[in-house]
PQR file of N, CA, C, O and H, with PARSE charges and radii, in Angstrom:
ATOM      1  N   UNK A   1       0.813  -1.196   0.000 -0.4000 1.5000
ATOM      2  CA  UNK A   1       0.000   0.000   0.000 -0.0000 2.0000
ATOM      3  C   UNK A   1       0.857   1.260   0.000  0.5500 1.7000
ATOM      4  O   UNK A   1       0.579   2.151  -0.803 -0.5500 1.4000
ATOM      5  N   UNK A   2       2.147   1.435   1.064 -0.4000 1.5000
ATOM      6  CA  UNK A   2       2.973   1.946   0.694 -0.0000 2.0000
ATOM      7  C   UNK A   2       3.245   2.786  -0.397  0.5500 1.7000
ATOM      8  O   UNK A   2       3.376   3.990  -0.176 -0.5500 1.4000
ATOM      9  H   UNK A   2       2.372   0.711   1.716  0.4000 1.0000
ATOM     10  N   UNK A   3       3.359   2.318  -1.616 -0.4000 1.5000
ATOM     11  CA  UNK A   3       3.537   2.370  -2.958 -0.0000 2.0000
ATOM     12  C   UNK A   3       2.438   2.798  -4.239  0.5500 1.7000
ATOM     13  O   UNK A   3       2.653   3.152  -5.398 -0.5500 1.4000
ATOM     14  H   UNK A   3       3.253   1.340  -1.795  0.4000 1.0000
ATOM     15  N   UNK A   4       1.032   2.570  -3.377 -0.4000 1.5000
ATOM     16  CA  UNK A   4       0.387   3.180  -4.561 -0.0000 2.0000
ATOM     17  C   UNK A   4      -0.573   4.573  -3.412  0.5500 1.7000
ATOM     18  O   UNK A   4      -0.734   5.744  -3.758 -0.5500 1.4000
ATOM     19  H   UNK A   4       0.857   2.283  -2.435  0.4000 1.0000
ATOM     20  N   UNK A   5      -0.971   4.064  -2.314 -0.4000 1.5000
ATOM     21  CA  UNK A   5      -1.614   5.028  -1.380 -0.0000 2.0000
ATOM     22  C   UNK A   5      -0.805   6.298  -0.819  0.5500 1.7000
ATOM     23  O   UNK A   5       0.382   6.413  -0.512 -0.5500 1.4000
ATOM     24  H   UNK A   5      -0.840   3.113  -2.034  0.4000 1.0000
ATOM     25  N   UNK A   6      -1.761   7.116  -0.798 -0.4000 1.5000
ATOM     26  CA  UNK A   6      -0.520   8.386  -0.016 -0.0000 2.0000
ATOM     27  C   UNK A   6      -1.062   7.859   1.748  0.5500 1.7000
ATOM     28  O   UNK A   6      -2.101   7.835   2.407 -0.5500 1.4000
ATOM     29  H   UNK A   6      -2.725   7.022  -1.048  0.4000 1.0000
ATOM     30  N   UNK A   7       0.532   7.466   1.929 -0.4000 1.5000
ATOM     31  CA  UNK A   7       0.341   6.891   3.574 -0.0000 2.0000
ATOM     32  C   UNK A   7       1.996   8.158   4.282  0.5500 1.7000
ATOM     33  O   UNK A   7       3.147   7.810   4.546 -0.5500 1.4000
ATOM     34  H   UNK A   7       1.376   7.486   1.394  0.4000 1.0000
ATOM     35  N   UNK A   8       1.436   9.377   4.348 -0.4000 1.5000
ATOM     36  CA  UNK A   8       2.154  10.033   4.917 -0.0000 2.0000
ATOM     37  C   UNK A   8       2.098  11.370   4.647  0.5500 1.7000
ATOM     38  O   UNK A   8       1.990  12.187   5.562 -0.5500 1.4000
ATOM     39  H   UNK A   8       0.501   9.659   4.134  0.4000 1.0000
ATOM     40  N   UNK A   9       2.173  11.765   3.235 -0.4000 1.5000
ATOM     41  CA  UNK A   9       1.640  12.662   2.648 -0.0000 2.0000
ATOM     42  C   UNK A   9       0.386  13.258   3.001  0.5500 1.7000
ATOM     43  O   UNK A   9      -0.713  12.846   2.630 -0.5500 1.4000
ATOM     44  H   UNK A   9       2.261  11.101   2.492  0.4000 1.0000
ATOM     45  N   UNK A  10       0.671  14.553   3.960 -0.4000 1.5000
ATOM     46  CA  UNK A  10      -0.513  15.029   4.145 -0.0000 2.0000
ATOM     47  C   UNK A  10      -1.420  15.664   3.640  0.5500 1.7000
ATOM     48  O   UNK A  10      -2.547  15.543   4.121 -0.5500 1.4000
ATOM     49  H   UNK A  10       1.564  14.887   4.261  0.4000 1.0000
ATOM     50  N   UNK A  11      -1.156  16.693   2.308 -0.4000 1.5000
ATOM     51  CA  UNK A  11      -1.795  17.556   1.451 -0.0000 2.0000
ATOM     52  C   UNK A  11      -0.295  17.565  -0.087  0.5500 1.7000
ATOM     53  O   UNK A  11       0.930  17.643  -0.183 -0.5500 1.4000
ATOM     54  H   UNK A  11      -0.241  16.792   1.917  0.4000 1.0000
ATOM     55  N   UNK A  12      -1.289  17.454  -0.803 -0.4000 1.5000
ATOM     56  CA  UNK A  12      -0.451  17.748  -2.430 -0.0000 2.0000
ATOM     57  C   UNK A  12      -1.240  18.716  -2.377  0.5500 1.7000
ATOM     58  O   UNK A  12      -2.102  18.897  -1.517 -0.5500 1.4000
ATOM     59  H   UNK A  12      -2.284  17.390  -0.725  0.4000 1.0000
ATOM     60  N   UNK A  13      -0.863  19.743  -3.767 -0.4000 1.5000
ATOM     61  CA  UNK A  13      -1.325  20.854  -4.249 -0.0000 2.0000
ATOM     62  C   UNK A  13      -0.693  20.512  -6.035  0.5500 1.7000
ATOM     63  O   UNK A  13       0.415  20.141  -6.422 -0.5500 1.4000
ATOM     64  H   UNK A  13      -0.162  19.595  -4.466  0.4000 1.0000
ATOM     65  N   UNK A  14      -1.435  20.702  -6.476 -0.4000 1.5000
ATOM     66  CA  UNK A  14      -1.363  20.866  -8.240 -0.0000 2.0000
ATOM     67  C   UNK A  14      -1.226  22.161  -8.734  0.5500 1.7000
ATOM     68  O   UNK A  14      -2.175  22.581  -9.397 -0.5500 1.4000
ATOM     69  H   UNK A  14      -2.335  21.003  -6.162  0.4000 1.0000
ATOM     70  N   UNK A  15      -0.150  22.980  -8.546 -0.4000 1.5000
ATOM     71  CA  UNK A  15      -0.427  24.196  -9.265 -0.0000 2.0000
ATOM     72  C   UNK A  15       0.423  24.667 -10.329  0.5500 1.7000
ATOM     73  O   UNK A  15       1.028  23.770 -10.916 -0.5500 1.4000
ATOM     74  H   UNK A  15       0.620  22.639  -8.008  0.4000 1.0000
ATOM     75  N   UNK A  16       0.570  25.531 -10.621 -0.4000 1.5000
ATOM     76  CA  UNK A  16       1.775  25.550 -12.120 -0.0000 2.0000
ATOM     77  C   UNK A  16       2.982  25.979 -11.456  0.5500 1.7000
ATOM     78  O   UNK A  16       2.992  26.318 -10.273 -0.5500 1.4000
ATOM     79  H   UNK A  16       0.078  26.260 -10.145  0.4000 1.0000
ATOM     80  N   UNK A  17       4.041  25.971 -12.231 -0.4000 1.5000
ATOM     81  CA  UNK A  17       5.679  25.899 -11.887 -0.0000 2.0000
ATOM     82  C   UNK A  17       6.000  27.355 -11.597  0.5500 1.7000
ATOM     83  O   UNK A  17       6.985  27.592 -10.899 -0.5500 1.4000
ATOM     84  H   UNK A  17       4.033  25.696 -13.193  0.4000 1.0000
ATOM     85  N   UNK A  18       5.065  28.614 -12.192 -0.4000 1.5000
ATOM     86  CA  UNK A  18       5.876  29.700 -11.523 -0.0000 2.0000
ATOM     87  C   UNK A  18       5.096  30.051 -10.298  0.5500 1.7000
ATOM     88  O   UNK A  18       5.241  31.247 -10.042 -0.5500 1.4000
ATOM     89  H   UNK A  18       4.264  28.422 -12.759  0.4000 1.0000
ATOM     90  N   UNK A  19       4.386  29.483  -9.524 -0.4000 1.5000
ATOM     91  CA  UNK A  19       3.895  29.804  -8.202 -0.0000 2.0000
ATOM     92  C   UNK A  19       3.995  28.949  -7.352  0.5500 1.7000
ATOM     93  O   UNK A  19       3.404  29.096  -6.282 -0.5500 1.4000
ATOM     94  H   UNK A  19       4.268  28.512  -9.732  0.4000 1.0000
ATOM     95  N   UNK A  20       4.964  27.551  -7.669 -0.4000 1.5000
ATOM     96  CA  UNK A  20       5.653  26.930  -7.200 -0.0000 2.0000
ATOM     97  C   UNK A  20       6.157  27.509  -5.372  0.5500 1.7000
ATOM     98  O   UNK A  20       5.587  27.516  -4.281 -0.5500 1.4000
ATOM     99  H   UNK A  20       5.443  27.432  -8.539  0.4000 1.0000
ATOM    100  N   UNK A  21       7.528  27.932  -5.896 -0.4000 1.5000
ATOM    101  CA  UNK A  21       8.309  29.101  -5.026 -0.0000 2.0000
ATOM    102  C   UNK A  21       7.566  29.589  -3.748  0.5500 1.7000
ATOM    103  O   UNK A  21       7.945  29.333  -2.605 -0.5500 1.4000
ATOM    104  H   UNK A  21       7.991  27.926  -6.782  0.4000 1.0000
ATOM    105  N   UNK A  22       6.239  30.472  -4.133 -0.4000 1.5000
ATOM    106  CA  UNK A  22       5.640  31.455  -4.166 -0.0000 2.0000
ATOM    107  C   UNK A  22       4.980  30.829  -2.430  0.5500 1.7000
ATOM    108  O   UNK A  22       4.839  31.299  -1.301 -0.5500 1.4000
ATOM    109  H   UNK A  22       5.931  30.680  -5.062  0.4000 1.0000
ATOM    110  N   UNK A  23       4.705  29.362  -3.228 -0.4000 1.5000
ATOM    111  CA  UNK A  23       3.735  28.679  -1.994 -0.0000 2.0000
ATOM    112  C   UNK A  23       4.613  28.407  -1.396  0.5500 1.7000
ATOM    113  O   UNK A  23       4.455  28.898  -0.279 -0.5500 1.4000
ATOM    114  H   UNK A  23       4.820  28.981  -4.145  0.4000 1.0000
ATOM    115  N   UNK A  24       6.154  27.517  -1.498 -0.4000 1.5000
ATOM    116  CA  UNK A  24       6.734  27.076  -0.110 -0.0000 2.0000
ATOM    117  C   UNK A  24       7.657  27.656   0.430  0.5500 1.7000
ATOM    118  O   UNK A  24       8.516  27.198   1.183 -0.5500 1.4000
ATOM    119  H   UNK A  24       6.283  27.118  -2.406  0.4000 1.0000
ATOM    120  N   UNK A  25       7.377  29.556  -0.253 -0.4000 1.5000
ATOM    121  CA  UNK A  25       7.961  29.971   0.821 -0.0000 2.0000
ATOM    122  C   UNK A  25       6.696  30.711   1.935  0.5500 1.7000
ATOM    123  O   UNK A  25       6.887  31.322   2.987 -0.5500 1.4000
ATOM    124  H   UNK A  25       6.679  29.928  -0.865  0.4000 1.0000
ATOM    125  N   UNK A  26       5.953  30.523   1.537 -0.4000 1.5000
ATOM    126  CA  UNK A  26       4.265  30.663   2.523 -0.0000 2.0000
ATOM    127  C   UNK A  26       3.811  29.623   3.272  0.5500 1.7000
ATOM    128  O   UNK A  26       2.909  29.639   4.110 -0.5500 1.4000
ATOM    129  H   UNK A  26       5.798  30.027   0.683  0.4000 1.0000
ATOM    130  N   UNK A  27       4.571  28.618   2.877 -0.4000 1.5000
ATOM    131  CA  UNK A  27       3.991  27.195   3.895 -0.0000 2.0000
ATOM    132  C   UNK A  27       5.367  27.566   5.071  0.5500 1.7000
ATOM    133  O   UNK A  27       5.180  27.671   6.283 -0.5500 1.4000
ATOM    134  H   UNK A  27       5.303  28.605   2.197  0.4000 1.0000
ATOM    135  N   UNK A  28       6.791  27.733   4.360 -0.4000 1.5000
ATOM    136  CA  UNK A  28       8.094  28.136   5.266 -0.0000 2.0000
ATOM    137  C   UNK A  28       7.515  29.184   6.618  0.5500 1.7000
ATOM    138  O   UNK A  28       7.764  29.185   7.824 -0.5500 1.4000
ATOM    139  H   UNK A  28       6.943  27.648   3.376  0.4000 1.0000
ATOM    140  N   UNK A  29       7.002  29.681   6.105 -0.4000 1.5000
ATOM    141  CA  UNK A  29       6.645  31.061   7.004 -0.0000 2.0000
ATOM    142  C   UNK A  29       5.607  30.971   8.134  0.5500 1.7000
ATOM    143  O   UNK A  29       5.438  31.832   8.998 -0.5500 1.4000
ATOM    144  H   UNK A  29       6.800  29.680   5.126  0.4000 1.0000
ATOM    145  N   UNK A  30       4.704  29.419   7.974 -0.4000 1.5000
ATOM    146  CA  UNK A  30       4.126  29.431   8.623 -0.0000 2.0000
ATOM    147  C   UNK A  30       4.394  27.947   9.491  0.5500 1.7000
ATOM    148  O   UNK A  30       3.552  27.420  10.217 -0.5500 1.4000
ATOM    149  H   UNK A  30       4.841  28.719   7.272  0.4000 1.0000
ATOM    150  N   UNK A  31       6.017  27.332   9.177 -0.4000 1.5000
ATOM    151  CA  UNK A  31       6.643  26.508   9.328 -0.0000 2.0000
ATOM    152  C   UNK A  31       6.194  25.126   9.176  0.5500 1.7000
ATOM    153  O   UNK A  31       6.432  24.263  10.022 -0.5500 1.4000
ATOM    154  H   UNK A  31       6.701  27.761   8.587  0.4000 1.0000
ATOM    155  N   UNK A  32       5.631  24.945   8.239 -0.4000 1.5000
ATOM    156  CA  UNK A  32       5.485  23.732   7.527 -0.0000 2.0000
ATOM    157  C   UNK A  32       6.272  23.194   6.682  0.5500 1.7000
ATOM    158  O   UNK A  32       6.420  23.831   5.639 -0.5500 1.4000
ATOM    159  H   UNK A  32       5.439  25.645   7.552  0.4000 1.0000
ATOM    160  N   UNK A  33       6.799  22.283   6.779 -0.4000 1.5000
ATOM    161  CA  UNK A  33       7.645  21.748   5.700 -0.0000 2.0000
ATOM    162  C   UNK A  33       6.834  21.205   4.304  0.5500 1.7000
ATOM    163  O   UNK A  33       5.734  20.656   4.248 -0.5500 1.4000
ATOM    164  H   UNK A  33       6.679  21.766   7.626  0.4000 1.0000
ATOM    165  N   UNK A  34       7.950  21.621   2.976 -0.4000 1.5000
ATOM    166  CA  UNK A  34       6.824  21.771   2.206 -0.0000 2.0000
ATOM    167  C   UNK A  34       8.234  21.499   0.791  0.5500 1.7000
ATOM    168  O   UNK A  34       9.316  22.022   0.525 -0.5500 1.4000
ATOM    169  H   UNK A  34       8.843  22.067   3.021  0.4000 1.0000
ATOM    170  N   UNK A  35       7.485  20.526   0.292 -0.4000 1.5000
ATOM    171  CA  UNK A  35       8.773  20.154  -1.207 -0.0000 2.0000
ATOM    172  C   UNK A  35       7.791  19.933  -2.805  0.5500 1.7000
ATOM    173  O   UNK A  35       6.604  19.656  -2.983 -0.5500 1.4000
ATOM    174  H   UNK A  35       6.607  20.101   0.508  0.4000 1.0000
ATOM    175  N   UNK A  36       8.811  20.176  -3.673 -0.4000 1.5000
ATOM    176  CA  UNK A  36       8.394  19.865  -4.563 -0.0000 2.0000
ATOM    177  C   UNK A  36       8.487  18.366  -5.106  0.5500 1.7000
ATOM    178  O   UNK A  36       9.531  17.906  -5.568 -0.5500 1.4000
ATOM    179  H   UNK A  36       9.775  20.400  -3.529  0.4000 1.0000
ATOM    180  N   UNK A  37       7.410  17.722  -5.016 -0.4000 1.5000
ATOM    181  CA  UNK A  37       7.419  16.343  -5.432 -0.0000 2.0000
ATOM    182  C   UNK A  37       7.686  16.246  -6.589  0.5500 1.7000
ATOM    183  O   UNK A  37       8.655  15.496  -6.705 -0.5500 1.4000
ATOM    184  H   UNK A  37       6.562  18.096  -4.641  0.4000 1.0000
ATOM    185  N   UNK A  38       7.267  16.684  -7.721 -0.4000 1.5000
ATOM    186  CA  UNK A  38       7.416  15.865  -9.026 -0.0000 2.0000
ATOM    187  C   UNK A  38       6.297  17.169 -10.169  0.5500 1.7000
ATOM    188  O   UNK A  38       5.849  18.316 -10.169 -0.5500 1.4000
ATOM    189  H   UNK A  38       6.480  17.293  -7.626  0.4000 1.0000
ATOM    190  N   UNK A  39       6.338  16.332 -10.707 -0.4000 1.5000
ATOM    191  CA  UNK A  39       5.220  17.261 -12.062 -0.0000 2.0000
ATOM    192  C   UNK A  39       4.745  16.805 -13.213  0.5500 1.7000
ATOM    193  O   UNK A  39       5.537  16.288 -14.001 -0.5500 1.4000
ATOM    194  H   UNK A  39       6.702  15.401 -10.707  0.4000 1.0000
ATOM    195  N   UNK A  40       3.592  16.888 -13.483 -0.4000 1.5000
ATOM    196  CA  UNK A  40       2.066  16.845 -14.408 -0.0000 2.0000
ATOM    197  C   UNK A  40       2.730  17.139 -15.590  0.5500 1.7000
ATOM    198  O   UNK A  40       3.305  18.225 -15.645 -0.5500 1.4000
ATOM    199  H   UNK A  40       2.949  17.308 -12.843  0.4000 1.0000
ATOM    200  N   UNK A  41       2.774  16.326 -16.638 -0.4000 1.5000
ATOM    201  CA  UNK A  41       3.327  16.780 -18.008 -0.0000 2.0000
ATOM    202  C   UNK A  41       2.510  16.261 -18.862  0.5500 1.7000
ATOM    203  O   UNK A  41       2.051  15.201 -18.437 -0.5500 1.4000
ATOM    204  H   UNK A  41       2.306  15.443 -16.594  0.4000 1.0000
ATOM    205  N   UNK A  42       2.003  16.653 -20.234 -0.4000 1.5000
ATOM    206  CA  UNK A  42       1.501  16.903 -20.950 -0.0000 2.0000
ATOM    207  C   UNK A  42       2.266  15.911 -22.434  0.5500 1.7000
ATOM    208  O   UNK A  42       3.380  16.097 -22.923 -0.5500 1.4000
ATOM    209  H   UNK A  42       2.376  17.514 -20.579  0.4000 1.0000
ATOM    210  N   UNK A  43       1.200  14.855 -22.865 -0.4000 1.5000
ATOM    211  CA  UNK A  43       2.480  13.741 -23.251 -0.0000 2.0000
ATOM    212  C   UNK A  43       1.340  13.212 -24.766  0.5500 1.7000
ATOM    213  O   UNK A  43       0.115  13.101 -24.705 -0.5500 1.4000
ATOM    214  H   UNK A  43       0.295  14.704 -22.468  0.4000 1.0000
ATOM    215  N   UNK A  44       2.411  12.912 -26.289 -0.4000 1.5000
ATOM    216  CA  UNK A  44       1.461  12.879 -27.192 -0.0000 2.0000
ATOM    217  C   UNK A  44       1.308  11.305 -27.348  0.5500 1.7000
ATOM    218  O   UNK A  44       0.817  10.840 -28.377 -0.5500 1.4000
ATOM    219  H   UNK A  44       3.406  13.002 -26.339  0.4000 1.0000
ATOM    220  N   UNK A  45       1.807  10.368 -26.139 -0.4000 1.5000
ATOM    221  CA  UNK A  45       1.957   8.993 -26.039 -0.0000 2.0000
ATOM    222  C   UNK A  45       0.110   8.767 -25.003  0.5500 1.7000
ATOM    223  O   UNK A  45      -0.852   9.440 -24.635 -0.5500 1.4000
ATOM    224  H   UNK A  45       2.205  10.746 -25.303  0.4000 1.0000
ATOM    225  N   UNK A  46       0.589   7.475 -24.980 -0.4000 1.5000
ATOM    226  CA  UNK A  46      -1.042   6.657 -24.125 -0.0000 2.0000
ATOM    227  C   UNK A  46      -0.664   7.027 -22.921  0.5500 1.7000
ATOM    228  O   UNK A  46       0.531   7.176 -22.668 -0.5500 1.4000
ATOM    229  H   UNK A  46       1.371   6.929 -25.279  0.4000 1.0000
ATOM    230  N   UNK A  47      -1.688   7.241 -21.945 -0.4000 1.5000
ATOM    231  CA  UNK A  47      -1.830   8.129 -20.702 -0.0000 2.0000
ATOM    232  C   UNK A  47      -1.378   7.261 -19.792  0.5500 1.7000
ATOM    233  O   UNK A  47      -1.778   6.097 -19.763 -0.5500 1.4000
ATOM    234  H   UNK A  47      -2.659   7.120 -22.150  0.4000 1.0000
ATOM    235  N   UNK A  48      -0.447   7.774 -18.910 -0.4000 1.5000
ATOM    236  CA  UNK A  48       0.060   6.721 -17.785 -0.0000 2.0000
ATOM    237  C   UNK A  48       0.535   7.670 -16.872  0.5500 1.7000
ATOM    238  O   UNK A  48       0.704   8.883 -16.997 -0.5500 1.4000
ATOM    239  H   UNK A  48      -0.122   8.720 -18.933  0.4000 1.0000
ATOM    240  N   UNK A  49       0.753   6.780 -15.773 -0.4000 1.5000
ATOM    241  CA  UNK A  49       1.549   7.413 -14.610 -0.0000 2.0000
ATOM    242  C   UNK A  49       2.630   6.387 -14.130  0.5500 1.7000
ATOM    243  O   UNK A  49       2.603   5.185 -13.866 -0.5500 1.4000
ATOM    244  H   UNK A  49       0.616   5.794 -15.671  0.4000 1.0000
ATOM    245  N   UNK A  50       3.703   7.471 -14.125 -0.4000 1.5000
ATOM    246  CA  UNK A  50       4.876   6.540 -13.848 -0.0000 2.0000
ATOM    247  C   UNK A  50       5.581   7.086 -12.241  0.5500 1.7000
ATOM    248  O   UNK A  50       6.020   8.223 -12.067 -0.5500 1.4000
ATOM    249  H   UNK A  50       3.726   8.448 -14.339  0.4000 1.0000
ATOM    250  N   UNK A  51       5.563   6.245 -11.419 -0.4000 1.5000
ATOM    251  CA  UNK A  51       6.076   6.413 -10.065 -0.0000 2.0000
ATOM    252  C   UNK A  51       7.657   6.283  -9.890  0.5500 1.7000
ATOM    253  O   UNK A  51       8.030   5.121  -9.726 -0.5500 1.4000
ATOM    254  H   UNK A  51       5.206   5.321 -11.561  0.4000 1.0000
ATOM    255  N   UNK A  52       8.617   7.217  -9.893 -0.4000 1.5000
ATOM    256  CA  UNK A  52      10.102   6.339  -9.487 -0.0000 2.0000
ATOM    257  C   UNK A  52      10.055   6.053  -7.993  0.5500 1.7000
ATOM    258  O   UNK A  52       9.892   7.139  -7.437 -0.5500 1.4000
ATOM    259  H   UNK A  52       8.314   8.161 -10.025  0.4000 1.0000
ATOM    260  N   UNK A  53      10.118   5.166  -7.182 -0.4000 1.5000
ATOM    261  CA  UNK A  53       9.913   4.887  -5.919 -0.0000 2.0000
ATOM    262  C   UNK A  53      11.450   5.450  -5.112  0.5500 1.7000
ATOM    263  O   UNK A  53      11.483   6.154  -4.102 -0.5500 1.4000
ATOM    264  H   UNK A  53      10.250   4.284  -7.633  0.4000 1.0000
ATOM    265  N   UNK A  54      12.519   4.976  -5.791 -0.4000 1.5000
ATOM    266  CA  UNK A  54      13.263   5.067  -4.871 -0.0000 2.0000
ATOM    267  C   UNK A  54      13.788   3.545  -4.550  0.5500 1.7000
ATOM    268  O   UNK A  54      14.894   3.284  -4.079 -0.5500 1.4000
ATOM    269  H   UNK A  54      12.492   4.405  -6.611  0.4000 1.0000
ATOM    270  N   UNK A  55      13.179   2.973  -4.761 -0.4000 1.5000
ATOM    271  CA  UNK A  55      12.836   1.410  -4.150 -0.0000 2.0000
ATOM    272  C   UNK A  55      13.924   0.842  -5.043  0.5500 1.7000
ATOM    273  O   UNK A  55      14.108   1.189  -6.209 -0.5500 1.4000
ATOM    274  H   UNK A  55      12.280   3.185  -5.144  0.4000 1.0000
ATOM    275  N   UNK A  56      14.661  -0.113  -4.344 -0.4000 1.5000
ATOM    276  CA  UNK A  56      15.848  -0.413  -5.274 -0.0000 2.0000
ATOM    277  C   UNK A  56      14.904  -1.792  -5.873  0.5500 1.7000
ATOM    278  O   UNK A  56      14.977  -1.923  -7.095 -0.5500 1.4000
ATOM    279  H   UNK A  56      14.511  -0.395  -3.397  0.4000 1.0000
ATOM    280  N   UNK A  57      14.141  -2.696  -5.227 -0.4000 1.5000
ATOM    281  CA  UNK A  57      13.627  -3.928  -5.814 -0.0000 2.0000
ATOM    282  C   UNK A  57      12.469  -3.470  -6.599  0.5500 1.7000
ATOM    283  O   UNK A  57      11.761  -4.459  -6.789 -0.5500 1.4000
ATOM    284  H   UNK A  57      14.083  -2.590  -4.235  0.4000 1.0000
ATOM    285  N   UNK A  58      12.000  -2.527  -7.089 -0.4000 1.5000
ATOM    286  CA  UNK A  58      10.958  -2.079  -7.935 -0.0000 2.0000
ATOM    287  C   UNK A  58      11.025  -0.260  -7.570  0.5500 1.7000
ATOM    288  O   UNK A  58      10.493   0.573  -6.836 -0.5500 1.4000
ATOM    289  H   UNK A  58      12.575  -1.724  -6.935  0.4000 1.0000
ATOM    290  N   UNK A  59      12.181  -0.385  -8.765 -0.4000 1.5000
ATOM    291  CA  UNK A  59      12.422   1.660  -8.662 -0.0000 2.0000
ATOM    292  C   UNK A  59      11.188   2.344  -9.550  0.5500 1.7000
ATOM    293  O   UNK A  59      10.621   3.404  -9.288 -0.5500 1.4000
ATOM    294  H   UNK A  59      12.613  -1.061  -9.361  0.4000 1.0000
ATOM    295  N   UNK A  60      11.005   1.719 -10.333 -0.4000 1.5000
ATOM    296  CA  UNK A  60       9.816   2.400 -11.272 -0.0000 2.0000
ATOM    297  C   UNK A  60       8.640   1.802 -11.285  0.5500 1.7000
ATOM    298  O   UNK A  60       8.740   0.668 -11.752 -0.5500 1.4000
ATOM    299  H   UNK A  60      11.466   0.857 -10.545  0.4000 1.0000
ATOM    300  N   UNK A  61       7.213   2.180 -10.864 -0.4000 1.5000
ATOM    301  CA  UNK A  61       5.864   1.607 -10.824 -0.0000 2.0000
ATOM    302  C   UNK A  61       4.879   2.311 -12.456  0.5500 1.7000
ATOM    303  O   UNK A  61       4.790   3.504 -12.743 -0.5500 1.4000
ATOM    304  H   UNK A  61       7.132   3.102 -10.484  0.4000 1.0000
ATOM    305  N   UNK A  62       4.527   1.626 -12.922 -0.4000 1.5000
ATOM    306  CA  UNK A  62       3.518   2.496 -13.952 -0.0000 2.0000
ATOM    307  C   UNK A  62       2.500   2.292 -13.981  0.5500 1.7000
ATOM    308  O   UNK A  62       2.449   1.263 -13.307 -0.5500 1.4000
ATOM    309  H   UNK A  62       4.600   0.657 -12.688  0.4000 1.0000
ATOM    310  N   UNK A  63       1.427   2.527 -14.310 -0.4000 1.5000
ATOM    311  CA  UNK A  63      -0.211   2.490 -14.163 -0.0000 2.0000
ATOM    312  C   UNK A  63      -0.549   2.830 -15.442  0.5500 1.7000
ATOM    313  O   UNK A  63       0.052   3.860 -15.748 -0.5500 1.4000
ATOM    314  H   UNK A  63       1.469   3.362 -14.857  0.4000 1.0000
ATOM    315  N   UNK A  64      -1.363   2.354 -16.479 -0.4000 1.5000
ATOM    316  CA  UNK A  64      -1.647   2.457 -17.430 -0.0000 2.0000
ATOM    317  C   UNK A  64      -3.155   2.886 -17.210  0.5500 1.7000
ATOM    318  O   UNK A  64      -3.879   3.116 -18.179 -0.5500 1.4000
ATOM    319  H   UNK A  64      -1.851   1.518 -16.230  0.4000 1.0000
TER
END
């Protein structure tokens, strides 16, 4: 579950790359720790999601 559930992750936010910044230095300020995970791209291939885990026995997960 680990691996496909958010089991820690308390809030994502989806917003575009130049207000990025904008927010974690507003989450900083109100001392929340706050990173940029990853990013939403726009692709002329079949729709998937690809996870790199990190995980050395299964580093990459995909979901078709």
């Amino acid at each position: 579950m680990y691996k496909v559930f958010n089991m820690g992750i308390r809030m994502l936010l989806f917003v575009d790359q130049k207000s990025a910044n904008t927010i974690l230095d507003l989450a900083s300020a109100f001392g929340v720790k706050a990173y940029i995970m990853g990013q939403v791209k726009r692709t002329p291939n079949e729709a998937k999601v690809v996870i790199q885990t990190g995980d050395e026995a299964e580093p990459i997960v995909e979901y078709k």
